[in-house]
N, C-alpha and C positions, 0 to 999 in steps of 0.2 A: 504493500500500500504506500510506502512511504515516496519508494522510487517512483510510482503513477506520478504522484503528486510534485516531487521535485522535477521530472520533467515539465510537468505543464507548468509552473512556475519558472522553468529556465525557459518556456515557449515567451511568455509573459516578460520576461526579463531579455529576451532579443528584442521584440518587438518597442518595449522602454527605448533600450540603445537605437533603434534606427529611427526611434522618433525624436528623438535627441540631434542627432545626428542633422536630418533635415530641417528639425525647423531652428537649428542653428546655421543652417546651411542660407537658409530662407534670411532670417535676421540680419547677417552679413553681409547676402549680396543687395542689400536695401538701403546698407550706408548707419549712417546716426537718425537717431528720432524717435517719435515717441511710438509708433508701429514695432519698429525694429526694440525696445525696450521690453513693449507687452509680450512680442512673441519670446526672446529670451526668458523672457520669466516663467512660459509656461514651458522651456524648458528644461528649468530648473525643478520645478515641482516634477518633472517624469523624471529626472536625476535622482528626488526623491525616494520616488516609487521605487527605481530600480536599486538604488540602497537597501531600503525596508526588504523586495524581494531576495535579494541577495545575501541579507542576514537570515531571514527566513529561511533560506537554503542550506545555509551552512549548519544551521540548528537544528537542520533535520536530518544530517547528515551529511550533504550533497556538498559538489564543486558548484558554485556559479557559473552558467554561461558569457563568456563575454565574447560570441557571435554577433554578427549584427543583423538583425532580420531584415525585412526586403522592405527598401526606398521606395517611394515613388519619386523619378525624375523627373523635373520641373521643364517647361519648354519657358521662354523669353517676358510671357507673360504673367505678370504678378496674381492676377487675380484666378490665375487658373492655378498657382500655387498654394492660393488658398483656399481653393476647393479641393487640392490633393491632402492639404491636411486636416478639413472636413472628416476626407473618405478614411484618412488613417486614424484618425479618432474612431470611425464607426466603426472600422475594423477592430479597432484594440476594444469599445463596450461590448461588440458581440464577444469578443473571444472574453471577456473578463465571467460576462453571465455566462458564457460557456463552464468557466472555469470553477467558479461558484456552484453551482450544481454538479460539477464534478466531485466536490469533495465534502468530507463529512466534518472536516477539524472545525470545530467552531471557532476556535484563533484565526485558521487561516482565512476564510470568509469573511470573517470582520475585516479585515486585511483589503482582501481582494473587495469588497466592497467598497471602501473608503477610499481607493485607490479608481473605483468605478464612479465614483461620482466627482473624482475631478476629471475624469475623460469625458463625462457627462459637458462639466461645465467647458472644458476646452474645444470641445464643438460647435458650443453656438457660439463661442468668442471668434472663432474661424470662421462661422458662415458670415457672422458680422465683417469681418476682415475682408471680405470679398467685396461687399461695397464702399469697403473704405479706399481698398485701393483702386477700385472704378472709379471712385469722384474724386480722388486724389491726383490721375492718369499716374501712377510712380510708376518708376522703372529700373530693369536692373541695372546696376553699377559696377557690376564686372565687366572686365574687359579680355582680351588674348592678349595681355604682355606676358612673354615668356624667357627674359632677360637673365641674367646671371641674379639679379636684384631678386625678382619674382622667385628664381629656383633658389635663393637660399629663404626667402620668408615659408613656401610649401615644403621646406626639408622640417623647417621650423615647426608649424603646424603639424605635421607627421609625427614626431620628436616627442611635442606636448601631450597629442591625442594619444600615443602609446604609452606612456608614463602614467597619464590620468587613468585608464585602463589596469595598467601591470600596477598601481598603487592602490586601486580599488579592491583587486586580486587579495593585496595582502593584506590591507586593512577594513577594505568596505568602507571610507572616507576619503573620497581624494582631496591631495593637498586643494585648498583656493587657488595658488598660486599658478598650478599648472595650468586648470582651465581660465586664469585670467589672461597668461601667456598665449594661447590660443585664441583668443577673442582680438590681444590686441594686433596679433599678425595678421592674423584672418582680416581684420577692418583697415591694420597698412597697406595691407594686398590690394583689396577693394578699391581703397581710393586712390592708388597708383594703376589702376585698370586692369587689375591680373583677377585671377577664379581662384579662389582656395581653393586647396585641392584637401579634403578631410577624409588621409585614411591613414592605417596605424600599422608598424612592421608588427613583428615576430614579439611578444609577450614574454616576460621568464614566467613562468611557474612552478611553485614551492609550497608542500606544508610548511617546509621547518624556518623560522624566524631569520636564522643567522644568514642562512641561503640567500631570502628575498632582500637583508639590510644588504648584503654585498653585492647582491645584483642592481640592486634600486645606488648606491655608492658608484658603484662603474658608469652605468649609464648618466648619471648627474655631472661625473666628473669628465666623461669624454664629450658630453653633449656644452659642457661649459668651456671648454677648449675648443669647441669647436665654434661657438657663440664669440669669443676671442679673439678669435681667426678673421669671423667675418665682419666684427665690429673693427677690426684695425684695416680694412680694404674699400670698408664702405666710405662712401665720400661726405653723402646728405647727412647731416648735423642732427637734424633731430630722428632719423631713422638711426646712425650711430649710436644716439642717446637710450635709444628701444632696448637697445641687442645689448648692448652694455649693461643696463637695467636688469633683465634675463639674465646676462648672464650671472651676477652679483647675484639673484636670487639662488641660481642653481647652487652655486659655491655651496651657497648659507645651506641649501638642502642636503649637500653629499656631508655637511659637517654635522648638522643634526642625525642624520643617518647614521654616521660612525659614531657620535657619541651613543645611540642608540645601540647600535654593536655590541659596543664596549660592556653597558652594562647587562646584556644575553650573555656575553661569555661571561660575565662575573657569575651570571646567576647559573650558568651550566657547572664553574667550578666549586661553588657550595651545594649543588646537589650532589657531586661526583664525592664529596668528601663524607 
């Protein structure tokens, strides 16, 4: 029984991430404003959701998936991107009441419930969104620059988005920092006319603590050398300013990390004694 239920919950917990996904995707190519504020927001609260899911999981034994379920791809026009995220809210309430009637737990129901009536309200705030961006005419603000500039802000983004991931893995909280790092490339991109490009390498994966602090250590510290690299190449002053910012943040992360380290071995060698 337990495993029925962790899968439909990891179905639930793709379906989170790729909602995430685009309507961060949506927010960004929109530029600054108060559109692009509300839609971040909601999706934050499915960041939520897929946290709650994800502890959920692990309490009942399970991995987390962190798959990404199926997008829908937007074509040029705003307003039909806000009917794709209409239709992927309708998709996530049937499968939530799908979900709910699957199961007997009454925790987990509460759960899935509570988590269904913000898909609820995330729907009609989208179907509204359809006329706003009709009587707004907005439009996207991406562009095809595909410059050395452009290819290192989408290594960037790549960089963030797997980190946010591989740190969720091990803690089920990602740092602020990393998805802030994201947001602000993604919107340097944008307004220098290039696409973000939001997708994530290879994950570590680990039960044991020591593991993911030294994996989550490496990747901080070569991803900050690399932030380094391209902050002393770059020209423009306040994008310089960016990657330099970044990178000062990562430092500060690989340093909490190994302090972190440090005190796992301490407490490995007073067990061992």
């Amino acid at each position: 029984m337990p495993e029925n239920i962790i899968g439909l919950l990891n179905k639930d917990l793709e379906g989170e991430h790729a909602a995430i996904i685009q309507y961060l995707t949506h927010a960004y190519a929109m530029g600054e404003g108060e559109l692009a504020c509300e839609i971040e927001a909601i999706a934050r609260e499915e960041m939520r959701h897929l946290d709650w899911l994800a502890e959920t999981i692990v309490n009942l034994g399970g991995t987390p998936s962190f798959k990404r379920g199926k997008m829908r791809k937007p074509g040029k026009a705003m307003a039909g991107w806000m009917t794709d995220d209409v239709h992927a809210e309708e998709d996530a309430i049937a499968m939530y009441k799908e979900h709910i009637k699957a199961t007997g737990d009454a925790k987990i129901k509460r759960l899935l419930k509570r988590i269904l009536s913000d898909e609820m309200a995330h729907r009609g705030k989208f179907a509204h969104f359809v006329d706003k961006v009709q009587k707004k005419k907005m439009q996207d603000l991406r562009g095809a620059r595909k410059d050395k500039v452009a290819e290192m802000l989408n290594w960037g983004i790549e960089h963030e988005y797997t980190v946010i991931i591989q740190y969720l893995l091990h803690s089920y909280m990602a740092p602020n920092d990393e998805m802030q790092h994201l947001g602000w490339l993604a919107e340097e991109l944008v307004s220098g006319k290039g696409t973000p490009r939001i997708e994530h390498t290879e994950v570590f994966k680990s039960k044991k603590m020591a593991d993911m602090l030294k994996a989550d250590i490496k990747i901080e510290r070569e991803v900050a050398a690399e932030y380094d690299r391209a902050a002393r190449e770059i020209k423009a002053p306040d994008l310089k300013k960016l990657i330099t910012r970044i990178r000062d943040h990562e430092i500060y992360h690989a340093d909490v990390f190994s302090d972190l380290l440090k005190e796992e071995k301490s407490k490995g060698k007073k067990k061992s004694k």
